[in-house]
N, C-alpha and C positions, 0 to 999 in steps of 0.2 A: 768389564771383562770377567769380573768376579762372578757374575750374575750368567753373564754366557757360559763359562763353564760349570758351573753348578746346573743349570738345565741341560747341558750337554751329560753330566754325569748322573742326573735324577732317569734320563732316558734309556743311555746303558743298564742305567743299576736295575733299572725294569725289568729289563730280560734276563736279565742275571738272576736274579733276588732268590730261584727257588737250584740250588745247588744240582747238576748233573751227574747220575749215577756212571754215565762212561762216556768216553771221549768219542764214542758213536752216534749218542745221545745229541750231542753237542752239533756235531754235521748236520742233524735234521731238523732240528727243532730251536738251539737256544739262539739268538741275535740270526736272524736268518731275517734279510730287509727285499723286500721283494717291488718293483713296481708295477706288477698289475696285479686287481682284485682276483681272492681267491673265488675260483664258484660256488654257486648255488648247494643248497644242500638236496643231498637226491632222499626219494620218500621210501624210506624200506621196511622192514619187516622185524620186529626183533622176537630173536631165539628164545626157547624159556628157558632159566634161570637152569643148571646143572647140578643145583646142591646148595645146599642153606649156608647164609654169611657170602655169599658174591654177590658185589657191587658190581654196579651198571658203568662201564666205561662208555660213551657213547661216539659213534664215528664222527670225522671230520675230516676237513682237505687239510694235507699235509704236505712241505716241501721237503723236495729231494733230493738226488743226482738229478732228476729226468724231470723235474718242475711238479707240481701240484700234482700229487697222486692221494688216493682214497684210504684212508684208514678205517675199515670194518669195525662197528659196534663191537664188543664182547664181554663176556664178563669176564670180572679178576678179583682175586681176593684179596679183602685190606691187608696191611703192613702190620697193623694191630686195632685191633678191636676198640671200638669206639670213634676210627677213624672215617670221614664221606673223600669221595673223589670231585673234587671242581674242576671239570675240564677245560682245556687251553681254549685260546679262541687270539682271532686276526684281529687287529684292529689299527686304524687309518694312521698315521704319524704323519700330521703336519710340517716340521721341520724338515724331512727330509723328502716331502713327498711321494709317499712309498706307504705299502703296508708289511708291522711288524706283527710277530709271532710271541704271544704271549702263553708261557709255557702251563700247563696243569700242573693241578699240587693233591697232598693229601692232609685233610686236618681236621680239627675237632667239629667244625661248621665247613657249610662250603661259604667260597668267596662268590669274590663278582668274577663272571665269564661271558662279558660282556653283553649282557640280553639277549644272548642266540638261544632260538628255541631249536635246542637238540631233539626236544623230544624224550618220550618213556622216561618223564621225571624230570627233566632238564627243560624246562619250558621259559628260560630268560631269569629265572631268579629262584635260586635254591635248588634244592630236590625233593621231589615229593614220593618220588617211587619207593619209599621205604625210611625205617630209623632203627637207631639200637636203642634196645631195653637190654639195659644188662650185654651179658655177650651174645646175647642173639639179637639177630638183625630179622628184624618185621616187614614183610612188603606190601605194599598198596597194589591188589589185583587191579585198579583203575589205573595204573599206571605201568605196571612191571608184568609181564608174561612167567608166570610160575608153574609148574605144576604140581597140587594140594598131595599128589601121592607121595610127592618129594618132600615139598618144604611145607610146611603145616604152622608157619609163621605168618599168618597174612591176616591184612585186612582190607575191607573197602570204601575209598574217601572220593569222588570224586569232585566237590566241591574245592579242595585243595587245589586242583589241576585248573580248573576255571582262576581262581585266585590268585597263582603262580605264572601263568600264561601272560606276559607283555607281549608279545611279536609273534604275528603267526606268519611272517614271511617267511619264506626256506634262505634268505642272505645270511652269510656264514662269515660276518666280518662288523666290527663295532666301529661307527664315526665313518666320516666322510660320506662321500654322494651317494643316495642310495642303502648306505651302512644303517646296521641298527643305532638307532639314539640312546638308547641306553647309558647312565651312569650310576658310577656307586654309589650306593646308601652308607650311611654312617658304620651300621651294621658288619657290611661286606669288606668295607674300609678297617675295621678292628681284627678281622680274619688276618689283617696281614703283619701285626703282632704277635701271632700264635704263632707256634713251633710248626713249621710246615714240612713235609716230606716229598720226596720228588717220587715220580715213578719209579713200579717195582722191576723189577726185571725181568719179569712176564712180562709187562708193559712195554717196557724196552725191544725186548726181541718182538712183540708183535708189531710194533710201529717202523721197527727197521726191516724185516720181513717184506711189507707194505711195499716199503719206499723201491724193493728190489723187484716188484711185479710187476712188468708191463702192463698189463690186461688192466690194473689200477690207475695206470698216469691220464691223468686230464685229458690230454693228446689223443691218445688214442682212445680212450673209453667215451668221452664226449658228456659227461657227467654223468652217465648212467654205467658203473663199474659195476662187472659181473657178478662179485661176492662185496655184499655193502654190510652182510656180520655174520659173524659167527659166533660161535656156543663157548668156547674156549680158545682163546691166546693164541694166535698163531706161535710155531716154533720149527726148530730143526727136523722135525718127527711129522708136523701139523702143519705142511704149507697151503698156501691156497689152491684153490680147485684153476685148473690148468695156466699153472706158476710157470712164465717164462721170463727171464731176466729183461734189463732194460739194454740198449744195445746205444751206439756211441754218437747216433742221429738224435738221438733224447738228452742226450747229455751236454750236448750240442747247443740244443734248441733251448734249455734250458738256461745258459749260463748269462742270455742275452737281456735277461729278467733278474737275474741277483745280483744285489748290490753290496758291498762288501762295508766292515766296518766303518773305514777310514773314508768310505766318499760320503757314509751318512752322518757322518761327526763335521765334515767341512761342509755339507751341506747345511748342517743345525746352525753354524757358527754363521757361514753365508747368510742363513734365516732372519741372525738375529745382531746380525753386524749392525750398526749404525748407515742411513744411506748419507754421503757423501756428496753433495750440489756441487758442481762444478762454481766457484768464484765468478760473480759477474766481470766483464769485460769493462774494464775501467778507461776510459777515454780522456788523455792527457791533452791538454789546450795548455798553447802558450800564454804566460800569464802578461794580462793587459798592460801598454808601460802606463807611467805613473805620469800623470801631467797634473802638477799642484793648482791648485785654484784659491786667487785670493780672494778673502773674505775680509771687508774690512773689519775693525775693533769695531763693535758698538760705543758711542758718544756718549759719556754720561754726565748730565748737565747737574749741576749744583743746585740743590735743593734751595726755593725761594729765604729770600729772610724773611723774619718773623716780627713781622711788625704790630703788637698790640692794637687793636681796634678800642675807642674809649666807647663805652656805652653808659651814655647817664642812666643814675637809679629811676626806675618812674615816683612823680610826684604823686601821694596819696592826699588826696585833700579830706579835710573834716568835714564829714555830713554837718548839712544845714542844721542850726540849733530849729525847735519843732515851738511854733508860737501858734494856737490854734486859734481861728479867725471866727468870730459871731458871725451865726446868721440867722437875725430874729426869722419867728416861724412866721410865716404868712398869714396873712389876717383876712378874715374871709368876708365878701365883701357887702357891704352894706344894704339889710331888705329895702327892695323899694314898693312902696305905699301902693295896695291895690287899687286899681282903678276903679273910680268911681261911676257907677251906670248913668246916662244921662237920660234924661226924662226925653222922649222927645214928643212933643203935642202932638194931642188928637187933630186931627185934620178937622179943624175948625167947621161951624157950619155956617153955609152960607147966609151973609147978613140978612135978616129979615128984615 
C-alpha cells in the first residue's frame, strides 16, 4: 500500500510541482484529467516579434469551462532576464486512463514539453529561436519572425532547427496511441531542480481570455480557430477579433469529458490494487470407513547352528631325492669288410 500511494502522490505532485499565480489559473490548467485526446495542432502563422527581449509563447489546446479551446501563440516578456519559457504540454496517464495537463514553466534552461513540435523554436526539444547574451536576447531569424528595424539582435542558424526537430507530426499530446514518444533526457530531468516560475500574468489573462471565446472552443471552430496568434497578450483592452462568450450548451457538453480529482486517484489505486482470484471450489467427500486388514507377523526362523566342518591340512610330500642314471653313449657300429670283387672267367674256349 505504501507503494500505491507513493505513485498516487508522485502523479499529483506532477501537476502541482510548478505553483499557480491565481486561483483562475488553477480552473484551467492545473490537475485538469480529461478522457479524450486533445486535437491536432493547426499550421499557423507567427507575428513578428514587437520589441527586443519577448520570448515566443507558442499556442496550444487548452481546457476550459466549454472543453478544449485554442490558445493563440504570442509573445511575452520574461519575469527576469536570463529566463526561457518551456511550454505545457498533454500527456497520456495510464492509471487513470485519461489525459493530464502538464503545466509551463519559466527557468534558466527549458525543460522536457513532451516532444511536441510547437514550432518557431519549439520543435520537440529545447528552443532554438533565440538566447541571452548578457541581458539582451538574440534571435535565430531561421526560427523567429523579427523585424531588423526593430530588434537588431539576430542571427541565422538553421542547422539547429534540423537538429532539434524529433516529431514533425502536428499531435499535441505525449505517450499513448498515436502520442508523441518522446522522453526525458537526463538534461531536461535536471531543469526540474532549478528554481522554476509559473506564468506571468500577461500569461494568465491571455490564456483565461482564450478559455472565455467561443469562436476558440474545439466544438465550434473544428480545429481551425479563427485567431491562432497574436502580437501581444490578449487582455481587458486587447480581446480577440470577434470575441463572443461561451454560452451554457458548451459548458454542458463539456463537463461529460472532465474527470475530477478524486475518480483519478481511485482509479490509480484500482490500477494498482492487487487482483484477487476468486478461491477455487473445494469439493468435500465423505471420508472412506476404515476396514483394518490383517497382515500377519512375518515368521522369523532361528538362524542354523554352527557346526565346525573338520578340513584336514593337505599332506606335502618330499620331492624325490635326484640319483642320476648312466647311459653309456652309443657305440657306433662295427665297419664291415668291403666286398671283395669276384673274378668271373672268361668264357672258356671251345675245346680243341
Amino acid at each position: 500500500m505504501r507503494i500505491i500511494a507513493a505513485l498516487v502522490g508522485a502523479i499529483i505532485f506532477s501537476f502541482m510541482a510548478v505553483p499557480a499565480p491565481s486561483s483562475a489559473q488553477v480552473s484551467i490548467g492545473v490537475g485538469i484529467f480529461v478522457n479524450s485526446a486533445p486535437p491536432p495542432l493547426p499550421v499557423y502563422y507567427q507575428p513578428a516579434a514587437p520589441g527586443p527581449d519577448f520570448i515566443w509563447m507558442p499556442g496550444y489546446w487548452a481546457w476550459g469551462p466549454g472543453g478544449y479551446y485554442w490558445v493563440p501563440g504570442t509573445w511575452v516578456l520574461s519575469p527576469q532576464v536570463g529566463l526561457y519559457w518551456t511550454p505545457g504540454y498533454w500527456s497520456w496517464n495510464p492509471y487513470c486512463g485519461c489525459y493530464a495537463w502538464q503545466n509551463g514553466y519559466w527557468a534558466p534552461q527549458v525543460g522536457f514539453y513532451g516532444g511536441i513540435n510547437y514550432g518557431y523554436g519549439y520543435y520537440g526539444d529545447g528552443y532554438v529561436g533565440g538566447y541571452w547574451r548578457g541581458d539582451q536576447f538574440y534571435y535565430n531569424r531561421a526560427a523567429s519572425d523579427v523585424n531588423i528595424n526593430i530588434v537588431r539582435n539576430v542571427y541565422y542558424n538553421r542547422t539547429v532547427i534540423v537538429n532539434n526537430t524529433i516529431w514533425n507530426q502536428r499531435v499535441s499530446y505525449n505517450g499513448g496511441r498515436g502520442g508523441d514518444p518522446a522522453r526525458p533526457t537526463r538534461s531536461q530531468l535536471g531543469v526540474l531542480h532549478l528554481r522554476r516560475r509559473p506564468m506571468t500574468s500577461s500569461q494568465v489573462d491571455h490564456v483565461q481570455i482564450a478559455a472565455q471565446d467561443r469562436s476558440l472552443l474545439y466544438r465550434v471552430n473544428h480545429g481551425r480557430p479563427a485567431v491562432t496568434a497574436a502580437a501581444h497578450p490578449f487582455s481587458s483592452r486587447r480581446l480577440p477579433a470577434h470575441f463572443a462568450p461561451i454560452q451554457a450548451q458548451d459548458r454542458a457538453a463539456a463537463r461529460v469529458h472532465i474527470l475530477s480529482p478524486a475518480i483519478v486517484r481511485q482509479r490509480t489505486l484500482m490500477h494498482n490494487a492487487p487482483v484477487h482470484q476468486p478461491a477455487p471450489l473445494m469439493m468435500h467427500h465423505a471420508a472412506p470407513t476404515y476396514h483394518p486388514v490383517y497382515h500377519p507377523a512375518p515368521v522369523h526362523h532361528a538362524a542354523p547352528a554352527y557346526h565346525p566342518v573338520y578340513h584336514p591340512a593337505p599332506v606335502h610330500h618330499a620331492a624325490p631325492a635326484y640319483h642320476p642314471v648312466y647311459h653309456p653313449a652309443p657305440r657306433a657300429p662295427a665297419p664291415h669288410p668291403a666286398p671283395h670283387p669276384q673274378r668271373t672267367k672268361a668264357p672258356g674256349r671251345p675245346p680243341s
